[in-house]
C-alpha positions as CSV (number, residue, x, y, z in Angstrom):
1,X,-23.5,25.0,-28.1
2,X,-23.6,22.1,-25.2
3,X,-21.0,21.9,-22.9
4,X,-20.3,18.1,-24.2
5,X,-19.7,19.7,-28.1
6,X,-17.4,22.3,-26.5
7,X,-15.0,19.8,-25.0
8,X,-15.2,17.4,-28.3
9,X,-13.6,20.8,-30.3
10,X,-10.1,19.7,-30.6
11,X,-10.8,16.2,-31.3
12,X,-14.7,16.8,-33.5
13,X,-13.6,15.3,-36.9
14,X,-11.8,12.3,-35.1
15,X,-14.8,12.0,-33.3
16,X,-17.0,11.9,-36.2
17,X,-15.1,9.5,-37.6
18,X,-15.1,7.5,-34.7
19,X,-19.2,7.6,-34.7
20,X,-19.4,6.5,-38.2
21,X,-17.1,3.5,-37.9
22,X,-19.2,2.9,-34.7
23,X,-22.5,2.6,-36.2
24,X,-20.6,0.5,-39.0
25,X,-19.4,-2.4,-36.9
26,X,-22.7,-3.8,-36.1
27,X,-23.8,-4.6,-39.7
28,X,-25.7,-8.2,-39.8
29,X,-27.9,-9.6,-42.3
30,X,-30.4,-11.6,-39.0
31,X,-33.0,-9.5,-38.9
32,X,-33.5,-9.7,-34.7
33,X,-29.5,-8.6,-34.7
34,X,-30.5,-5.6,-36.9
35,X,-33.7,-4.4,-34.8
36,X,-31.2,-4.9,-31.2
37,X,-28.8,-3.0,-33.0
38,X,-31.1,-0.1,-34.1
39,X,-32.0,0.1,-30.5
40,X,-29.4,0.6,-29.2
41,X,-27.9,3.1,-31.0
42,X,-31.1,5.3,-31.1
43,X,-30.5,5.1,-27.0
44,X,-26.6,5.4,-26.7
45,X,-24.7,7.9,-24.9
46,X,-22.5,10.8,-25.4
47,X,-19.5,8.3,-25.7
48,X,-17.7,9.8,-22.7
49,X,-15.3,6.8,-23.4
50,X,-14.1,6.7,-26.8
51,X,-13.7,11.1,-26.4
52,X,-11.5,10.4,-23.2
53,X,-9.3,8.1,-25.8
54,X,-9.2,10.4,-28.4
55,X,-8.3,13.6,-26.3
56,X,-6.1,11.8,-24.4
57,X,-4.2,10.7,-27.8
58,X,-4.3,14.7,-29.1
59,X,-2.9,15.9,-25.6
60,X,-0.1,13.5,-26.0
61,X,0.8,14.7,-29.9
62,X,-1.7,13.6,-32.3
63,X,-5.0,11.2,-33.2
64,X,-3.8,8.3,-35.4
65,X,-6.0,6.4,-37.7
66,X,-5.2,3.7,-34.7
67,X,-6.6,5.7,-31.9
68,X,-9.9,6.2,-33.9
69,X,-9.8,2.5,-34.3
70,X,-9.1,1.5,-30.5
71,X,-12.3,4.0,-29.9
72,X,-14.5,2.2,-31.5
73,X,-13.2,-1.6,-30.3
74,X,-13.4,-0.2,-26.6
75,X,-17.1,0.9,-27.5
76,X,-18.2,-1.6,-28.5
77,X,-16.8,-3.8,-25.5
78,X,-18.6,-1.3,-23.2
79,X,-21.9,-1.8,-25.0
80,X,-21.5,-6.0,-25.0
81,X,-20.4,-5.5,-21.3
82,X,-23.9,-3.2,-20.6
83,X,-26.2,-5.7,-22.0
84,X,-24.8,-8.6,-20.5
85,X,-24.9,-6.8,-17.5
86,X,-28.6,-5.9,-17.9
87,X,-29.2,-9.6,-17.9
88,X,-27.0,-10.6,-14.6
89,X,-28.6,-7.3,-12.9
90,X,-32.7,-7.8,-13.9
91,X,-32.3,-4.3,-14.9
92,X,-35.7,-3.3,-17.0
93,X,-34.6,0.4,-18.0
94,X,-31.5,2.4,-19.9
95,X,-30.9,6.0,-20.1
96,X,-35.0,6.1,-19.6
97,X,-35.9,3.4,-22.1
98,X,-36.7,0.0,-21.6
99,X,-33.5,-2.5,-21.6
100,X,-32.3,-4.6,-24.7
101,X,-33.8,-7.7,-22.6
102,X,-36.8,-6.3,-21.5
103,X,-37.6,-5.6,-25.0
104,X,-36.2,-9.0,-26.8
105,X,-35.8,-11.4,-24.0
106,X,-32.3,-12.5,-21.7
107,X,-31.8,-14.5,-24.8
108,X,-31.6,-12.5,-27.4
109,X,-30.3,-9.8,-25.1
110,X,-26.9,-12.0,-24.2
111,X,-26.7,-13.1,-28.1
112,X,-26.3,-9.9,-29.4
113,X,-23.6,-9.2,-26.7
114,X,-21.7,-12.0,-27.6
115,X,-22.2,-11.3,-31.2
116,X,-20.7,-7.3,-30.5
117,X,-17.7,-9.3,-28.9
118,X,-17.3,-11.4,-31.8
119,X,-18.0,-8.4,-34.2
120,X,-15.0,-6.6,-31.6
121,X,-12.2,-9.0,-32.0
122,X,-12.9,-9.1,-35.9
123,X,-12.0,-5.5,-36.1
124,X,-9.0,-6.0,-33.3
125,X,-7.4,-7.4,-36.4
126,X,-7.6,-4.7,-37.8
127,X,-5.2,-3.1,-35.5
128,X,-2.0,-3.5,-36.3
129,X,-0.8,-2.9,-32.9
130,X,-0.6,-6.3,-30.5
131,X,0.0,-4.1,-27.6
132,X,-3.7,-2.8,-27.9
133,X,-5.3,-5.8,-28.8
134,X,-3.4,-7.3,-25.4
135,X,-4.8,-4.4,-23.5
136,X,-8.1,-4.5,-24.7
137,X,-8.2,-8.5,-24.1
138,X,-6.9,-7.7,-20.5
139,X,-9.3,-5.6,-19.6
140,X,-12.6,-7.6,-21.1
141,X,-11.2,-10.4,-18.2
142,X,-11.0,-7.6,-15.8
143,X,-14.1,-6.6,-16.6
144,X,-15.6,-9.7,-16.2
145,X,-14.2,-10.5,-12.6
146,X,-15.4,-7.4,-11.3
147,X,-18.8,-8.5,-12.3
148,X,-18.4,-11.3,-10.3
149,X,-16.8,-9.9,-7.8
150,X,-19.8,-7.9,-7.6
151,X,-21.9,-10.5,-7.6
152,X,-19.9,-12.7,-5.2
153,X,-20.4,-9.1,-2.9
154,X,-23.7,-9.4,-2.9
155,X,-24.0,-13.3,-1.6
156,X,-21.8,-12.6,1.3
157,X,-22.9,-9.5,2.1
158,X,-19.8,-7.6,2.5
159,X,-20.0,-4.4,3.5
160,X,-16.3,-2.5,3.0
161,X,-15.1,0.3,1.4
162,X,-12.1,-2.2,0.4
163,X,-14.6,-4.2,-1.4
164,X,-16.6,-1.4,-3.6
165,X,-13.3,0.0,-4.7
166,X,-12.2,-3.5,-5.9
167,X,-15.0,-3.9,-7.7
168,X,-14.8,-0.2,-9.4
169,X,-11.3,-1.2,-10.0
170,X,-12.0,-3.7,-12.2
171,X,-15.0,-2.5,-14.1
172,X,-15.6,1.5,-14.7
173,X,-12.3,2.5,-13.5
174,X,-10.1,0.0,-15.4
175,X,-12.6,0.8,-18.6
176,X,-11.7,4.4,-18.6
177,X,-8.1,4.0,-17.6
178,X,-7.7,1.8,-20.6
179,X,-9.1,4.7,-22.8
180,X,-6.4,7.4,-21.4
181,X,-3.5,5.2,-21.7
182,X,-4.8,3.6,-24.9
183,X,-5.0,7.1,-26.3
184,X,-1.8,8.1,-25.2
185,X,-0.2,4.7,-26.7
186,X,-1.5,5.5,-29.8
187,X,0.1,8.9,-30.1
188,X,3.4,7.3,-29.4
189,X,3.9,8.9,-25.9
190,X,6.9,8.1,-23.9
191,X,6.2,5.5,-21.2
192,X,5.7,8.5,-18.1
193,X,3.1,10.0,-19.9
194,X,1.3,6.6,-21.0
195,X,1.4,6.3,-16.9
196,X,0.0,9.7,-16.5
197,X,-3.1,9.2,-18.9
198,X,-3.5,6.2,-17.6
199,X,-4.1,7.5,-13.9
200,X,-6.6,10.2,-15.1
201,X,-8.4,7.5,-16.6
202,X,-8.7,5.6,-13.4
203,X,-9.5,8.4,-11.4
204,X,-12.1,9.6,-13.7
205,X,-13.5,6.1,-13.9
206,X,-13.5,5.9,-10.1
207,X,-15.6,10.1,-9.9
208,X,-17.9,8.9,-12.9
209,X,-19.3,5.3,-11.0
210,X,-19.7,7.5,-7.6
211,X,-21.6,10.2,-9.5
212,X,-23.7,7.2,-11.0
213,X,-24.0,5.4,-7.4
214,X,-24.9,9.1,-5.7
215,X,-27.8,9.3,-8.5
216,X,-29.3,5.9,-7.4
217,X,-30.5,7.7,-4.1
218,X,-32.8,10.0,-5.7
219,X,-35.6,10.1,-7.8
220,X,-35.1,12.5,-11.3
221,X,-36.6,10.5,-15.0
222,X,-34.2,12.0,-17.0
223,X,-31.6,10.2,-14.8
224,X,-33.5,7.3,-16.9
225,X,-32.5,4.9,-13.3
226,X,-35.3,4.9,-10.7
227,X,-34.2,5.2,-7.2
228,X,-33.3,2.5,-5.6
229,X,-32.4,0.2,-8.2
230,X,-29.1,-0.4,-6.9
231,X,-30.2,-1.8,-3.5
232,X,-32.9,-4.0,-5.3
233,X,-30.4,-5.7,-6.7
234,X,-28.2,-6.5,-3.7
235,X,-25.6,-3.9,-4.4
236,X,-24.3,-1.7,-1.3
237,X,-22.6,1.2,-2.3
238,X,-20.8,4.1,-1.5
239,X,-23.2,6.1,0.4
240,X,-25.1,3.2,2.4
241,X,-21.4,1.7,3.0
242,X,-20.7,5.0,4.8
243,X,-23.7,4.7,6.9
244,X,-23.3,1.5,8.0
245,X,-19.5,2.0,8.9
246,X,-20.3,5.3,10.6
247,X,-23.1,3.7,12.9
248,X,-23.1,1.8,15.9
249,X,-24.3,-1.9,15.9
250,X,-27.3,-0.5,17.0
251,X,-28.1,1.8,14.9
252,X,-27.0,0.1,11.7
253,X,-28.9,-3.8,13.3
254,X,-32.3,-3.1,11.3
255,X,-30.8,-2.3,8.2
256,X,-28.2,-4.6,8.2
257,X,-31.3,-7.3,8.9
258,X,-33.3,-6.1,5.7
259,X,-29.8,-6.8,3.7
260,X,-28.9,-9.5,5.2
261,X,-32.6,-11.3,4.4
262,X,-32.6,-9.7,0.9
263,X,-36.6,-8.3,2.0
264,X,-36.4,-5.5,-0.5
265,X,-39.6,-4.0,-0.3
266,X,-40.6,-0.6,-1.6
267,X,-40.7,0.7,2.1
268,X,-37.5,-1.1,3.1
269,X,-35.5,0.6,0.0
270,X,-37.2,3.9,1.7
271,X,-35.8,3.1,4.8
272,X,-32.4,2.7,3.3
273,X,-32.4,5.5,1.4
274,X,-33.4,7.7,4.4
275,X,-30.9,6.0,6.2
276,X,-28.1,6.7,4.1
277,X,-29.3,10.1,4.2
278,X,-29.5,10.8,7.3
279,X,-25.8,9.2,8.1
280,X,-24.5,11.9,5.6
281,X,-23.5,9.4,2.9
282,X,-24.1,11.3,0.5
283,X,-22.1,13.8,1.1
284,X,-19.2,12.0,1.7
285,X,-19.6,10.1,-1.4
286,X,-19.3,13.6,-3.2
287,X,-16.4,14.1,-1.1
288,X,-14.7,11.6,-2.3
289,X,-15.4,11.6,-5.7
290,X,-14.1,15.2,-5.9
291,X,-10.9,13.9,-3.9
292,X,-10.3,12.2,-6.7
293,X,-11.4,14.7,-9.4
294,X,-8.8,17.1,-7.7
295,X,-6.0,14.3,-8.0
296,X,-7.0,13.7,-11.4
297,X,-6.7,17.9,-12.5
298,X,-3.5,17.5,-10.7
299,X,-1.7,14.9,-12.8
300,X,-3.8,16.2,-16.7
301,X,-2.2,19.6,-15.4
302,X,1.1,18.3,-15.7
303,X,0.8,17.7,-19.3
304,X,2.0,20.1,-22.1
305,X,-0.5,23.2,-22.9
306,X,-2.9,22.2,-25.6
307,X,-6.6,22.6,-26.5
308,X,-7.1,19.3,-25.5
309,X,-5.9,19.1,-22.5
310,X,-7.5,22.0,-21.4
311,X,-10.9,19.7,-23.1
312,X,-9.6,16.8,-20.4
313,X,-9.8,19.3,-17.4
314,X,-12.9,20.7,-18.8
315,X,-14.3,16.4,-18.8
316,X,-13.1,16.0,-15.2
317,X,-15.8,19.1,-14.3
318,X,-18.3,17.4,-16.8
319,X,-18.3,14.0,-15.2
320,X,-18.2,15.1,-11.5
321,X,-21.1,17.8,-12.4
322,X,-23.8,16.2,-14.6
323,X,-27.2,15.6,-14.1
324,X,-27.8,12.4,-15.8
C-alpha cells in the first residue's frame, strides 16, 4: 500500500465520496468545457487539500455530509485558482504534462476557470452553512491578492523574506489553513480547536510551498517542473532570497543585475541556481520548512488520540518528505 492510501485510512469512504462528487461538479454540455475537464482530471493530484479537511474534521469528532461538501468547493477553487495561474505565470507544463493553456489556448484556459468558479458558488448553495461559504469567499480574495502581490514582487524587485511569506500567506498557506479549520468547523469543534486546525493548516501550507520552491532548483521529470522555472518567471524565492541577504553587495551585484534586467537566459538561470547553491539556500530553506513542520506536530499533538490524528502527523512527514 502507498504511504498516501495509508494516511487516507480513517477518512477512505469520505474520501471516495469526496472524489465522486468531485469529478461530478464539472458536468457541461460545450464540448471544449468537457475535453478541459477530462484533462484535467486524468492529470490531478493526490488531493493533499480536500484529505487535510476531512482528517481534520474526523480528528475533531466526525466527517459530516458538510465537510465532504466544503472538500470538494475548496477543490475546485484550487483547480480555477491553478489554471488561471498558468495563464498569469506562461507556465507550459503540470505535474509533467503540458498545461490546460498550452493545450487550448490562454482563452479557453481562463474560461474554464471562471466557469469552475461559477460551477463552485452553484454548489456553495448547497451548503447550508453561511459561515463556510464566508470563509471560502474570503479566501478566493486572499487568494487573489497574493497573486498580485506576487506579481507586483516581481516588478519592483523586492528581495525580502517579509515579502515571500506575505505572499505564501495569502495563497498556499491560507488555502490549506482554510481546509484544517474548515474541517474542524464542520465537526462542530469548540472555537480553540477550530484555532488549532487552523494553525496546522497554515504551517503545513507554509512547509508544502517551500518543498515546492526547494524543487524548482533541481532538475528530476517526475517533479513534472523543470528547473528554473520559477526564476524565469521573475519569482525570487526562498533559497535565492537567502543568498542574496547572506552576501555582500559584492558578491550578490551580478546577480542582482541579471534580476534586476529580467535577462533570463539559460546560462544566467545556471548562474543563479549555482549561486543559491553555493550560498547554502537550500539548506536553510529545508531548515525552515522543518521549523515549521516541528511547530505544526506540536500543536496536531495536542489534539485528542485518534487514527486521524495520528494520519495528520503522518501528512506533516508526507509533505515535508516527498519527491514530487
Amino acid at each position: 500500500m502507498k504511504e498516501i492510501d495509508r494516511i487516507k485510512q480513517p477518512v477512505s469512504e469520505a474520501f471516495e465520496q469526496f472524489e465522486k462528487k468531485f469529478a461530478q461538479a464539472f458536468s457541461s454540455e460545450v464540448k471544449s468545457i468537457r475535453c478541459a475537464i477530462d484533462a484535467l482530471q486524468r492529470s490531478s493530484g493526490k488531493h493533499i487539500r480536500p484529505l487535510l479537511l476531512l482528517l481534520s474534521a474526523s480528528a475533531c469528532g466526525n466527517v459530516s455530509p458538510c465537510a465532504v461538501q466544503s472538500a470538494v468547493l475548496l477543490e475546485m477553487l484550487h483547480t480555477a485558482s491553478l489554471i488561471h495561474d498558468d495563464v498569469v505565470d506562461d507556465t507550459r507544463q503540470r505535474r509533467g504534462t503540458p498545461s490546460l493553456n498550452t493545450v487550448h489556448g490562454n482563452a479557453v484556459a481562463v474560461l474554464v476557470g471562471d466557469f469552475i468558479l461559477s460551477a463552485m458558488m452553484i454548489r456553495a448553495l448547497e451548503t447550508v452553512d453561511k459561515q463556510i461559504v464566508e470563509m471560502i469567499a474570503t479566501l478566493s480574495r486572499n487568494m487573489v491578492e497574493g497573486e498580485i502581490k506576487q506579481l507586483d514582487n516581481t516588478g519592483e524587485m523586492v528581495l525580502s523574506e517579509n515579502e515571500y511569506f506575505a505572499v505564501l500567506e495569502k495563497k498556499t498557506a491560507g488555502l490549506l489553513s482554510s481546509c484544517t479549520e474548515i474541517g474542524a468547523v464542520t465537526a462542530g469543534a469548540p472555537y480553540e480547536l477550530q484555532v488549532k486546525c487552523r494553525m496546522f493548516g497554515d504551517l503545513m501550507g507554509l512547509c508544502f510551498q517551500i518543498k515546492d520552491d526547494i524543487f524548482d532548483y533541481f532538475d528530476d521529470a517526475d517533479i513534472g517542473k523543470p528547473s528554473g522555472n520559477d526564476i524565469r518567471e521573475g519569482k525570487v524565492t526562498l533559497p535565492l532570497l537567502h543568498a542574496l541577504e547572506s552576501s555582500s553587495d559584492e558578491e550578490k551585484a551580478p546577480y542582482l543585475q541579471i534580476l534586476c534586467d529580467k535577462r533570463f537566459t539559460p546560462e544566467n538561470i545556471v548562474a543563479l541556481i549555482r549561486f543559491a547553491k553555493d550560498r547554502r539556500g537550500i539548506e536553510y530553506a529545508e531548515s525552515r520548512m522543518k521549523e515549521y513542520k516541528s511547530k505544526a506536530v506540536e500543536i496536531i499533538s495536542t489534539l485528542p488520540d485518534s487514527d486521524a490524528k495520528n494520519s495528520l502527523l503522518q501528512l506533516a512527514d508526507y509533505i515535508v518528505e516527498r519527491k514530487k
